[in-house]
Every structure is written in C-alpha cells, then in structure tokens.
C-alpha positions, 0 to 999 in steps of 0.5 A: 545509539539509534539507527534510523532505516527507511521504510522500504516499503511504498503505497500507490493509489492508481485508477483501477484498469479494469473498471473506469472512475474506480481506484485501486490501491498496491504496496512494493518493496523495492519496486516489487509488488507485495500486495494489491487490493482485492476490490476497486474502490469508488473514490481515491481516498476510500482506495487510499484509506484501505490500503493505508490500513493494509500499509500499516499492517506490513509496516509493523511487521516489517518493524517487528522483525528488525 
C-alpha cells in the first residue's frame, strides 16, 4: 500500500525589501522559514528558477529520510 503525504515544504517569490525591482526567493516549513536566497535576483523568474533549484534539494532530502 502506498501513502501519500504532502510536501510541507513552500516556495515564496517576493520583491526583495532591501533593493527596489529585484526578487527574492525563501522556503518554509509549516510557515517557518528554512532557507532564504543569499542574493536578490533581477527578475522573478531568475529568483524563482534558483530557488526552484534550492526547493529541490530540501525536497529530496526531505523524501530520503521518510
């Protein structure tokens, strides 16, 4: 049998706080933060597509300890 459980964990695109028309990128867990990009990006998909990368690395470890 096969149990599905839900990936907890979220990915948020955001205009960066610190510099105007740039992104940034941060994933929760049960709406606490467990990463945040390092560096603001110029466009939202850059931000997305490198926290995309970042999303799938806790993923899988994520999946790997289950």
């Amino acid at each position: 049998m096969i149990i599905f459980k839900p990936n907890p964990h979220k990915l948020w695109v955001t205009r960066s706080s610190k510099e105007p028309g740039r992104f940034d990128w941060l994933i929760t867990r049960d709406d606490v933060v467990v990463r945040q990009s390092v560096r603001s990006f110029g466009s939202k998909g850059a931000s997305e597509a490198n926290g995309d990368a970042a999303f799938r690395e806790i993923t899988s470890r994520w999946q790997s300890t289950r």
